[in-house]
Kinemage of the C-alpha trace (Angstrom):
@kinemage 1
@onewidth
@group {chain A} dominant
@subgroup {mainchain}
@vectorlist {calphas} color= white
{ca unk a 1} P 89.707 99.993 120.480
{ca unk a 2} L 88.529 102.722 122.527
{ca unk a 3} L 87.957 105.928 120.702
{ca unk a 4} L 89.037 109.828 122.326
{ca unk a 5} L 86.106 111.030 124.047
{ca unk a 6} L 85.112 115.094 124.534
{ca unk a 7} L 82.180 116.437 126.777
{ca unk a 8} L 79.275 118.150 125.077
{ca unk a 9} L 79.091 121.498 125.426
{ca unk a 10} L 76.239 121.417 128.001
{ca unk a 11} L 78.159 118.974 130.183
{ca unk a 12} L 81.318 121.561 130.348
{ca unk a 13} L 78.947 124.097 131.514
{ca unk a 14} L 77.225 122.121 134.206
{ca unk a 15} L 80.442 121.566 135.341
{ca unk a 16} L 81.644 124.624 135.414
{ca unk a 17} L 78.633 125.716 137.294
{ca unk a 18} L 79.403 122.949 139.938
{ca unk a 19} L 82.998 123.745 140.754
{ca unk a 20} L 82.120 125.204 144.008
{ca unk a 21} L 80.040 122.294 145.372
{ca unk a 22} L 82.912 119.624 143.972
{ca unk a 23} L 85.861 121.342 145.705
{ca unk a 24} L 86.059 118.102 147.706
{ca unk a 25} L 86.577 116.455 144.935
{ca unk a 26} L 88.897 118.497 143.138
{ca unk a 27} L 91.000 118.787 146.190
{ca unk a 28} L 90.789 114.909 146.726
{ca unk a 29} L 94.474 113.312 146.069
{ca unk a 30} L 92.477 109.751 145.390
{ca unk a 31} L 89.527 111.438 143.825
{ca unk a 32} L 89.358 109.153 140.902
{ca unk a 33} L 87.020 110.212 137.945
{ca unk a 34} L 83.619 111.489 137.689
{ca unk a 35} L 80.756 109.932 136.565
{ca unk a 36} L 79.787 110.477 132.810
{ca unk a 37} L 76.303 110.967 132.775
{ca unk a 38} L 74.440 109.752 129.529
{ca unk a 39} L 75.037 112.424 126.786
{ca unk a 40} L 77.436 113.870 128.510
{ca unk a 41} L 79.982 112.797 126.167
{ca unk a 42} L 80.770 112.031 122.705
{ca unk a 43} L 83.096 109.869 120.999
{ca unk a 44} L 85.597 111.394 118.277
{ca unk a 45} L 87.316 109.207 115.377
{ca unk a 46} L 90.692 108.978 117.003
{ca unk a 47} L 91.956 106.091 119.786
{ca unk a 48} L 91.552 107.520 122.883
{ca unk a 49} L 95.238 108.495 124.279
{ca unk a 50} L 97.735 106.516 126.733
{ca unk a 51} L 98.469 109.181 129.325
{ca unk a 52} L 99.616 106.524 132.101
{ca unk a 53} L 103.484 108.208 131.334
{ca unk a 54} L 102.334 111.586 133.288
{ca unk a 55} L 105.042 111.969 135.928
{ca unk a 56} L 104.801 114.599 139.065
{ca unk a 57} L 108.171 115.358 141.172
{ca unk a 58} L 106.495 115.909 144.473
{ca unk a 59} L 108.675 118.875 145.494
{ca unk a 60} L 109.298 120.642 142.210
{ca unk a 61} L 106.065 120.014 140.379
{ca unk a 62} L 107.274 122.115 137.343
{ca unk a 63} L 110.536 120.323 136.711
{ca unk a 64} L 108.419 117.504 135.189
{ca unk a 65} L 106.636 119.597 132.673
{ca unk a 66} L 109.299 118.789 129.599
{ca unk a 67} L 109.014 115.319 129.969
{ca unk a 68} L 105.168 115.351 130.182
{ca unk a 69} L 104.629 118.102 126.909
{ca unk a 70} L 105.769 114.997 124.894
{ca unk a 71} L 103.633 112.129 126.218
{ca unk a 72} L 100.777 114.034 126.150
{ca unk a 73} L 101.880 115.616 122.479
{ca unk a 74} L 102.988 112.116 121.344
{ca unk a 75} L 99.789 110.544 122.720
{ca unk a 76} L 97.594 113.360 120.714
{ca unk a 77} L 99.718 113.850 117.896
{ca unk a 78} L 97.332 113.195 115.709
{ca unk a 79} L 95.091 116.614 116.300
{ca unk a 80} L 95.286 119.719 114.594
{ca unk a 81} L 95.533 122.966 115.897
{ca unk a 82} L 91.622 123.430 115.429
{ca unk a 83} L 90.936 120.483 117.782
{ca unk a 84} L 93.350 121.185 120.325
{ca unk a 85} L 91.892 124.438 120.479
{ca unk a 86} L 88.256 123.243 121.662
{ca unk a 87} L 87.887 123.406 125.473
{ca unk a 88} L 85.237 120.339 125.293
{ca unk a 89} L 88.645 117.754 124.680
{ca unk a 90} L 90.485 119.297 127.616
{ca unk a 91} L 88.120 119.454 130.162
{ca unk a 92} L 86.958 115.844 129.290
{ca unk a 93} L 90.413 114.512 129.562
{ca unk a 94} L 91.425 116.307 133.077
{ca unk a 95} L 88.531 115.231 134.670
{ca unk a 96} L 88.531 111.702 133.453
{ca unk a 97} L 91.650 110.356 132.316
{ca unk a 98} L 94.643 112.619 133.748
{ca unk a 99} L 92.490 114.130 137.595
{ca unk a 100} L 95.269 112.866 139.513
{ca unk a 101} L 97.704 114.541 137.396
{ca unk a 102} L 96.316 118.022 137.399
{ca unk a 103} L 96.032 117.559 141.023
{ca unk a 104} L 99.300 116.960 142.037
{ca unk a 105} L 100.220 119.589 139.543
{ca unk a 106} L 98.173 122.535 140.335
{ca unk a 107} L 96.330 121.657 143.411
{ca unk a 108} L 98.218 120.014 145.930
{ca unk a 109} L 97.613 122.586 148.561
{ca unk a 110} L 93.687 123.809 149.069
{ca unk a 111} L 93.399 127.531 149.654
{ca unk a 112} L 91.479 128.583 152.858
{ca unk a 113} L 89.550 130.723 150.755
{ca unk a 114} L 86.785 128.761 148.516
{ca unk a 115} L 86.673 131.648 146.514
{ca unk a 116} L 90.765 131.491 145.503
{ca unk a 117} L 90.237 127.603 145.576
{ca unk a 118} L 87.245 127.955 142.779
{ca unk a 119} L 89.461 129.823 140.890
{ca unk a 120} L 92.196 127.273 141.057
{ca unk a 121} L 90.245 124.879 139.648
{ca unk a 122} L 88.864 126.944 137.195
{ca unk a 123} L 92.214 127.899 135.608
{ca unk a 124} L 93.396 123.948 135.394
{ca unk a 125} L 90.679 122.350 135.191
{ca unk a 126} L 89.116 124.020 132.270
{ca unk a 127} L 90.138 126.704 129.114
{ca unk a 128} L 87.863 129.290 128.572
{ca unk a 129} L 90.149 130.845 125.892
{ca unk a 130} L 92.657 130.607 123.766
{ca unk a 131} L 95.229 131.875 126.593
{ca unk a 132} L 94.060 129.966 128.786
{ca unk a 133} L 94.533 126.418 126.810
{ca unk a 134} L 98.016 127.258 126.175
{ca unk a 135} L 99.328 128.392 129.385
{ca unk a 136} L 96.823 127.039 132.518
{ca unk a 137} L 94.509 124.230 131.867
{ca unk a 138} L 96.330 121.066 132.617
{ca unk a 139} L 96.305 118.883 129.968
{ca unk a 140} L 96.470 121.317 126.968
{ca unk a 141} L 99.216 123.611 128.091
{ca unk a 142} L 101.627 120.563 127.957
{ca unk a 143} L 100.002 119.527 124.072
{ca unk a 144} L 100.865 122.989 122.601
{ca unk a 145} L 104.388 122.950 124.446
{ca unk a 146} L 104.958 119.545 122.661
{ca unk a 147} L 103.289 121.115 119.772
{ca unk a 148} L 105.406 124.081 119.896
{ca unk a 149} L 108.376 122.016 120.592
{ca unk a 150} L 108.533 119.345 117.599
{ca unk a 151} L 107.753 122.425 115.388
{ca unk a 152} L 110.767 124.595 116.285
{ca unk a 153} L 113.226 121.697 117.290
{ca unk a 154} L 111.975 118.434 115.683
{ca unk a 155} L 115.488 117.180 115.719
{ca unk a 156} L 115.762 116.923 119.841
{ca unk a 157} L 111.901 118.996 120.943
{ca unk a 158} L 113.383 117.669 124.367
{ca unk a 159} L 116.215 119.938 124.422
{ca unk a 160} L 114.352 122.569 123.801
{ca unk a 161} L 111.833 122.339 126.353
{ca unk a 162} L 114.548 122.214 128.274
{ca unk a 163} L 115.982 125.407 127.755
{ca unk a 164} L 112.275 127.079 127.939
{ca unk a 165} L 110.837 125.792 130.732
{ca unk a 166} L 113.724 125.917 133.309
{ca unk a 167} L 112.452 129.331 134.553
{ca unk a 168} L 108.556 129.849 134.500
{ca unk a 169} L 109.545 133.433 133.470
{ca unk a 170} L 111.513 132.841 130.438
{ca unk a 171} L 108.119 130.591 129.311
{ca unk a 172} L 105.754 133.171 129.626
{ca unk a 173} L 107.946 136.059 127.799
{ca unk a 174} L 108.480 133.891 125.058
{ca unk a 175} L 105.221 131.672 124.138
{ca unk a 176} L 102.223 134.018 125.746
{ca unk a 177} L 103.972 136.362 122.876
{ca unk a 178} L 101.531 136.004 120.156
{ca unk a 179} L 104.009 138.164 117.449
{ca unk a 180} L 106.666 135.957 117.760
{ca unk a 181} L 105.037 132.308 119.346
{ca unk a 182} L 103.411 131.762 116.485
{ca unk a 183} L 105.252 132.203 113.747
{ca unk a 184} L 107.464 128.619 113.535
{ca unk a 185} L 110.650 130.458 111.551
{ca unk a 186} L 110.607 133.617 113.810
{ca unk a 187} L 110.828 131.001 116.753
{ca unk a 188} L 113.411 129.190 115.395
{ca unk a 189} L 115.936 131.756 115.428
{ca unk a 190} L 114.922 132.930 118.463
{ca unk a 191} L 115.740 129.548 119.688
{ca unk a 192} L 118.959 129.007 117.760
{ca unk a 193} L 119.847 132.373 119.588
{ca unk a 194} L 118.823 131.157 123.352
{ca unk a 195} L 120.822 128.021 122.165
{ca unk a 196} L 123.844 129.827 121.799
{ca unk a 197} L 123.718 131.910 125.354
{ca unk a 198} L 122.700 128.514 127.346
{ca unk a 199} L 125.834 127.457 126.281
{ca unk a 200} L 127.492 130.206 126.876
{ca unk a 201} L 126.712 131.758 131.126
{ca unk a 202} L 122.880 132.212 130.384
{ca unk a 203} L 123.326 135.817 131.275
{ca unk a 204} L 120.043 136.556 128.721
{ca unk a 205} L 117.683 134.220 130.967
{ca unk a 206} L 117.894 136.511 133.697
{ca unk a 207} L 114.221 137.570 134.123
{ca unk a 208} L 114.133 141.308 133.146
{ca unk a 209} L 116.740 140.733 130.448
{ca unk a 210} L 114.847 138.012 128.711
{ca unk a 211} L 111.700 140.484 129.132
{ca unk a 212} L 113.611 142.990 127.577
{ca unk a 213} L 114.732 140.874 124.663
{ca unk a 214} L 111.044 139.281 123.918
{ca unk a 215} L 109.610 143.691 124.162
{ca unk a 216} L 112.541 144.785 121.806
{ca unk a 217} L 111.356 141.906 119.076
{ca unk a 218} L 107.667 142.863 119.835
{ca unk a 219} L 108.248 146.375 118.877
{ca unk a 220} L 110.607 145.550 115.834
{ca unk a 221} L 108.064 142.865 114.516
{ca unk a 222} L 105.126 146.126 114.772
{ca unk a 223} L 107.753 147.943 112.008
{ca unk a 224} L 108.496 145.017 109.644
{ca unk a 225} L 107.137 141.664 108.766
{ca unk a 226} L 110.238 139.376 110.684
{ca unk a 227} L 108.972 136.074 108.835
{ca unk a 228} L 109.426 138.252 105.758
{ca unk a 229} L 113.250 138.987 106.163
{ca unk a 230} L 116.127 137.039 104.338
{ca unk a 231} L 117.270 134.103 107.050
{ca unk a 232} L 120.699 135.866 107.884
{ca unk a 233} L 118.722 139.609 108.223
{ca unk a 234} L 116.361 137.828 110.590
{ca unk a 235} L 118.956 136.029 112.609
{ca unk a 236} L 120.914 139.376 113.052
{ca unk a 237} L 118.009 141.057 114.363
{ca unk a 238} L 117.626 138.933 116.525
{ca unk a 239} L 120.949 138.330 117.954
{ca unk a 240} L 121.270 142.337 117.791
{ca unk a 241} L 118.330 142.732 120.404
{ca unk a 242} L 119.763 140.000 122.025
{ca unk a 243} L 122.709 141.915 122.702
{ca unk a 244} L 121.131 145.246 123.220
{ca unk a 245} L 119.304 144.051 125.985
{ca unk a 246} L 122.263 143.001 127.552
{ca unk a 247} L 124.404 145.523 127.408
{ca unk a 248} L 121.528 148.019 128.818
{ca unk a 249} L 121.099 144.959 131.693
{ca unk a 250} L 121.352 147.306 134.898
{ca unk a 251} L 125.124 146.437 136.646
């Protein structure tokens, strides 16, 4: 069986040195993979992953990104946070298992500009920090959504990646949050609370309100410890910021 491969640390840096004279191939719909060098690469203990379920809608890229968070967190399940946090896995597996993928994703239109088109590549193609694995490089952004997902809502994760990742917006306010994305319980509520306004007009998804909500538990979770409160204390804070921000919604 063939085991999950990662690129040495000296291969990720070549490579990141040579994104400007591979834009060709970056940009390339059919660019297939590139060729592992010797060394380049090492072999971890796991079975390397099946990511031949990666789906693309061709005119709303994004709309696929649910289903996709739980092949590739299925497929990978088996890493810890401390794995899936090491750039060397990611860049291995966009460039050689999933390129066509993170094309069609992220670069299906080549800026004029080689400059803007390095950067492209740079953001999706590699994870030069922790920000960066969660919310741009390909591959990894869609692990810690299914990560994220199975740990808040392991009864139906679909559902609620769903619910977070029909607006870009709502996405960003809620998991680039580091006070309240990584705390599992504080998430939960805040989920069971988005729950209840989806099915309810969804008024609380509108960009600036959401924004308003995530800012209001930011600034309540500086005061107190929120994992620390009783389960109905930390459910009414959050449904009372909920409301707050939108009854101060402008008319």
């Amino acid at each position: 069986m063939a085991q999950l491969r990662y690129y040495t640390a000296q291969a990720v840096e070549e490579l990141h040195r040579g994104i400007p004279s591979r834009l060709d191939w970056y940009y390339a719909p059919q660019g297939g993979r590139l060729p592992v060098p010797p060394g380049n690469a090492r072999e971890s203990r796991m079975a390397s992953p099946d990511l031949n379920g990666l789906v693309i809608n061709p005119t709303q890229p994004s709309r696929t990104d649910d289903v996709n968070a739980l092949v590739v967190y299925e497929a990978l399940s088996g890493l810890t946070p401390h794995q899936a946090s090491d750039e060397r896995l990611w860049v291995y597996l966009c460039h050689q298992q999933c390129p066509e993928y993170v094309r069609g994703r992220w670069l299906a239109t080549r800026p004029a500009n080689d400059d803007a088109a390095v950067r492209e590549v740079r953001n999706h193609f590699f994870a030069v920090d922790n920000r960066a694995l969660i919310r741009d490089n390909g591959v990894s952004r869609l692990w810690w959504l299914g990560k994220i997902a199975s740990d808040v809502a392991p009864e139906n994760p679909g559902e609620f990646l769903s619910i977070l990742l029909h607006r870009q917006d709502v996405r960003s306010a809620l998991i680039e949050r580091p006070s309240v994305s990584r705390n599992k319980r504080v998430l939960r509520v805040i989920y069971e609370e988005m729950q209840r306004h989806w099915d309810n007009g969804g008024e609380l998804f509108e960009r600036e309100v959401f924004r308003s909500w995530m800012r209001a538990l930011d600034r309540r979770g500086g005061v107190i410890l929120l994992d620390a409160l009783p389960d109905k204390a930390l459910a009414n804070l959050v449904r009372e910021e909920a409301d707050r921000s939108l009854a101060e919604r402008a008319p």
